[in-house]
C-alpha positions as CSV (number, residue, x, y, z in Angstrom):
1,X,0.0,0.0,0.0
2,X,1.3,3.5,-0.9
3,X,0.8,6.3,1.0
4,X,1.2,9.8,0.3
5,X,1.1,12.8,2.5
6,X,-1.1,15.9,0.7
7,X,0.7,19.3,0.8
8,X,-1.9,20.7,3.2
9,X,-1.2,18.2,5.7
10,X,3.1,18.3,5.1
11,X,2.1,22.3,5.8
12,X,0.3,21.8,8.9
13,X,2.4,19.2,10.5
14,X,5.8,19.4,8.8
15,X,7.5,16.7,11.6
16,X,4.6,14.2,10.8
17,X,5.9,10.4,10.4
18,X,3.9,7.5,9.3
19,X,4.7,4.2,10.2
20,X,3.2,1.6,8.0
21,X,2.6,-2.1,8.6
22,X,1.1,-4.6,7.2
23,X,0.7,-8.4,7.7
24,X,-1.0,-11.9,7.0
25,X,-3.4,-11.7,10.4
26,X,-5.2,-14.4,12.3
27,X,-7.7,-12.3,14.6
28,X,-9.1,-13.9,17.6
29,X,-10.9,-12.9,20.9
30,X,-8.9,-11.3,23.0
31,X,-7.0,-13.7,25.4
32,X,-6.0,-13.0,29.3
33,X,-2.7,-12.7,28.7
34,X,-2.8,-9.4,26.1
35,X,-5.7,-8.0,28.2
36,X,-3.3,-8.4,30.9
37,X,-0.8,-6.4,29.3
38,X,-3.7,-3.7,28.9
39,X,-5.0,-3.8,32.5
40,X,-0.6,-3.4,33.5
41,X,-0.5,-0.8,31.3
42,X,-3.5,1.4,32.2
43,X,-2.5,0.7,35.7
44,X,0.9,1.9,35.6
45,X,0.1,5.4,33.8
46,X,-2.8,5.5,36.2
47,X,-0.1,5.2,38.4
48,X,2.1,8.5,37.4
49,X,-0.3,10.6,35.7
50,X,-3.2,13.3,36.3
51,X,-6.0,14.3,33.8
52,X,-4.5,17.6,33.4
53,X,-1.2,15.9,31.9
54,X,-2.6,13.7,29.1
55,X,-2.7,16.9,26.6
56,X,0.6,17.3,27.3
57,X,2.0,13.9,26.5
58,X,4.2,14.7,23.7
59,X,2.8,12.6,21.1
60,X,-0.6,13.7,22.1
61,X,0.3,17.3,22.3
62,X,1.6,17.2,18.6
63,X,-1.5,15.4,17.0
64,X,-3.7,18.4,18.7
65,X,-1.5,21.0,17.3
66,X,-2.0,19.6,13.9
67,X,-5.9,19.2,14.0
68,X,-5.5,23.5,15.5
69,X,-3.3,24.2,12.6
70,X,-5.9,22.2,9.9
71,X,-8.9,24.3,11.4
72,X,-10.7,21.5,14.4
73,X,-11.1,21.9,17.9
74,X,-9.5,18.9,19.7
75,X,-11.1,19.5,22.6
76,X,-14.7,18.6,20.8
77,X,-12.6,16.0,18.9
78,X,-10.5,14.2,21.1
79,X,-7.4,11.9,19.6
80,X,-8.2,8.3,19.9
81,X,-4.9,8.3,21.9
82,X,-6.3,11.4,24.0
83,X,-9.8,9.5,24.4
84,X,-8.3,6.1,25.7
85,X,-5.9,7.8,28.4
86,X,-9.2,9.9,29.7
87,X,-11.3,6.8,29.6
88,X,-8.4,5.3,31.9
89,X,-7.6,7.9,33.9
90,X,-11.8,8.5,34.6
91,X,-11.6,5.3,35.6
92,X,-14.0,4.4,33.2
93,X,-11.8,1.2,31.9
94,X,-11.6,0.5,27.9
95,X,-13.9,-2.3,25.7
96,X,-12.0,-5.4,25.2
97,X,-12.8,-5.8,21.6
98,X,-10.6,-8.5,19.8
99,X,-6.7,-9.0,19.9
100,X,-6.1,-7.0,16.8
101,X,-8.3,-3.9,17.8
102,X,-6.8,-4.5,21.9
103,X,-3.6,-4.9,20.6
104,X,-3.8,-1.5,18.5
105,X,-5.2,0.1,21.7
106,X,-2.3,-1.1,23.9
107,X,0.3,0.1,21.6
108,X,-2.0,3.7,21.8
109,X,-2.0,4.5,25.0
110,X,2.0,3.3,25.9
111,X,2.7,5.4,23.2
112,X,0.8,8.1,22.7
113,X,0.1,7.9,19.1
114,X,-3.2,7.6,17.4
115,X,-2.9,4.6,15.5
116,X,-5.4,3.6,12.2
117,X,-6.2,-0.2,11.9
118,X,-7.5,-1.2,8.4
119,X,-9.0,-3.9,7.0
120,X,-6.4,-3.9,4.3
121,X,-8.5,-6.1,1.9
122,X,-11.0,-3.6,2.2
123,X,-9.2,-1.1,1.0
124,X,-10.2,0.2,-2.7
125,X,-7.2,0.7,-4.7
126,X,-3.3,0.4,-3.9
127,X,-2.5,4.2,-2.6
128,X,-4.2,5.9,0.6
129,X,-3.8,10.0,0.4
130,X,-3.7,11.5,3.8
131,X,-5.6,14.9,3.2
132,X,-8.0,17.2,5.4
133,X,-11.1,16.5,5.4
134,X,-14.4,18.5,3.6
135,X,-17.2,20.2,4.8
136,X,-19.8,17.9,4.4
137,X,-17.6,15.1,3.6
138,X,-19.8,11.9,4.7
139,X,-17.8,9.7,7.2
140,X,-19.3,7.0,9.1
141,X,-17.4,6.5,12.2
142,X,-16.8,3.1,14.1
143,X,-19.8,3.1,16.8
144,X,-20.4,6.4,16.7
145,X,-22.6,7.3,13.1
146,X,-21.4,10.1,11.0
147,X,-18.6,12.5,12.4
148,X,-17.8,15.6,11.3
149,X,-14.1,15.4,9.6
150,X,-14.2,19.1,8.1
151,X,-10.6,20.3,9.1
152,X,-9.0,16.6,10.8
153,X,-6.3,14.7,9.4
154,X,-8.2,12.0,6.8
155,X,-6.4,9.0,5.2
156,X,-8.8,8.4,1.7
157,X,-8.9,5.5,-0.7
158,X,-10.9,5.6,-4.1
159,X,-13.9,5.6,-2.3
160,X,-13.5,8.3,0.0
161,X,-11.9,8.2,3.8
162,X,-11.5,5.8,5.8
163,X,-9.2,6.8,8.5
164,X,-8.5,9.9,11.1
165,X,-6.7,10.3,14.3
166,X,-10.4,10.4,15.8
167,X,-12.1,7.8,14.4
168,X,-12.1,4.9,11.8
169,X,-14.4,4.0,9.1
170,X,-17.0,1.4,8.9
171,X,-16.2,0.1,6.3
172,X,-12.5,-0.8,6.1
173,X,-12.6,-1.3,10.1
174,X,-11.3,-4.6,11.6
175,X,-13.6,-7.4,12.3
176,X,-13.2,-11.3,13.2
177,X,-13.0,-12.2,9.4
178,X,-9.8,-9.8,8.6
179,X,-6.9,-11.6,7.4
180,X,-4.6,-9.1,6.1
181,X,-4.1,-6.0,8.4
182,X,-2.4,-2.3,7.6
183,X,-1.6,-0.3,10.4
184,X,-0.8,3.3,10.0
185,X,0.9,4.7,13.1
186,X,0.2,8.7,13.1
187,X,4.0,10.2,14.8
188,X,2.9,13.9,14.7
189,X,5.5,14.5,17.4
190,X,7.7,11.9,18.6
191,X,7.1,9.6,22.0
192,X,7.9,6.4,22.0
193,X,11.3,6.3,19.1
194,X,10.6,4.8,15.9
195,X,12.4,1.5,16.1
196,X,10.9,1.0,20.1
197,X,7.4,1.4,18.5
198,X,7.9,-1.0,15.3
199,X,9.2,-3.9,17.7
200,X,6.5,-3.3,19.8
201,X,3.9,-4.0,17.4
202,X,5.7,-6.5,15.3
203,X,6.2,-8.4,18.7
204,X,2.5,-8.2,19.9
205,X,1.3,-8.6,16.5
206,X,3.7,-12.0,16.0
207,X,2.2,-13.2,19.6
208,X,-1.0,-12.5,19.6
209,X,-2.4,-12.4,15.6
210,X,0.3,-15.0,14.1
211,X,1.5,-12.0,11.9
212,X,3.6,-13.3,9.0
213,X,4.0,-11.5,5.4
214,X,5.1,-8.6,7.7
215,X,6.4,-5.2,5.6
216,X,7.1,-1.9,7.1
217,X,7.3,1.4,5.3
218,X,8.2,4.9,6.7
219,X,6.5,8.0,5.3
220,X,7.8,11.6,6.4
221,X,6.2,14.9,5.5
């Protein structure tokens, strides 16, 4: 899958970095050992960190100056890395989904990053185009109906979008049935390094979805 950054976005968020995987995926329930890894890992920012600090994380800090400089208010239109830290931190806990969708999750909140998980056979065409999305634009959001994307960060296919920091779409979203996965890990500042964050997915990914076929590209604005 190619992936090119649109000259609005490289404007807005000139230190962006995309990491892109993708990989041959079994997807099962989530087991006790990676919810495990969730609970340890809620519990140990739990641990260190206030509500007030989340916004400042790095990583999250960067993704909301982008959606500022591209025209949203990320306070109406939180990050999903933003949103899963608050859920924790309220004490409100997170869904336990499936191991591909947990995994994703786990990876989000030890790092920061607002992370896109695609059905990659899904997908229409063999290039995604990270623009800004339209007044009006139609996007129907994973659980949550159609969300207003005018001014956010929107990965598009030929069909339209199907990806933003916020939210994901419908209709390229993971499910029990997906059997080849991209991942599009959204560094508008840096956290957690680079190579840290690949072997962190590629691990969980390799433990927990039998990830072979794995390939990893690295798009800079």
């Amino acid at each position: 899958m190619n992936i090119i950054i649109e000259d609005v976005v490289r404007q807005a968020a000139p230190g962006l970095k995309v990491i892109a995987i993708e990989a041959d995926v079994v997807n099962t329930e989530t087991s006790d050992e990676l919810w495990g890894l969730m609970t340890r890992a809620a519990d140990d920012m739990a641990a260190v960190m206030e509500l007030a600090d989340i916004n400042k994380r790095p990583a999250i800090r960067a993704t909301r100056e982008a959606y500022k400089a591209l025209g949203k208010e990320p306070n109406r239109y939180r990050p999903s890395a933003e949103a899963l830290c608050r859920r924790i931190l309220k004490g409100m806990g997170l869904y336990r989904i499936d191991a591909l969708v947990d995994l994703i999750n786990l990876v989000s909140v030890q790092s920061g990053y607002s992370i896109g998980g695609f059905d990659a056979d899904k997908i229409e065409g063999d290039c995604l185009a990270l623009g800004v999305g339209r007044e009006g634009e139609p996007f129907d959001a994973i659980g949550r109906g159609q969300l207003n994307i005018a001014g956010m960060p929107v990965y598009r296919d030929a069909m339209g979008g199907i990806g933003t920091p916020t939210s994901d779409n419908e209709r390229t979203k993971l499910t029990s049935a997906t059997r080849r996965l991209l991942m599009c890990v959204n560094m508008y500042g840096e956290e957690m390094p680079v190579a840290d964050t690949v072997s962190l997915i590629t691990g969980l990914i390799e433990r927990f979805v039998s990830a072979t076929n794995i390939t990893i590209k690295y798009i800079s604005a």
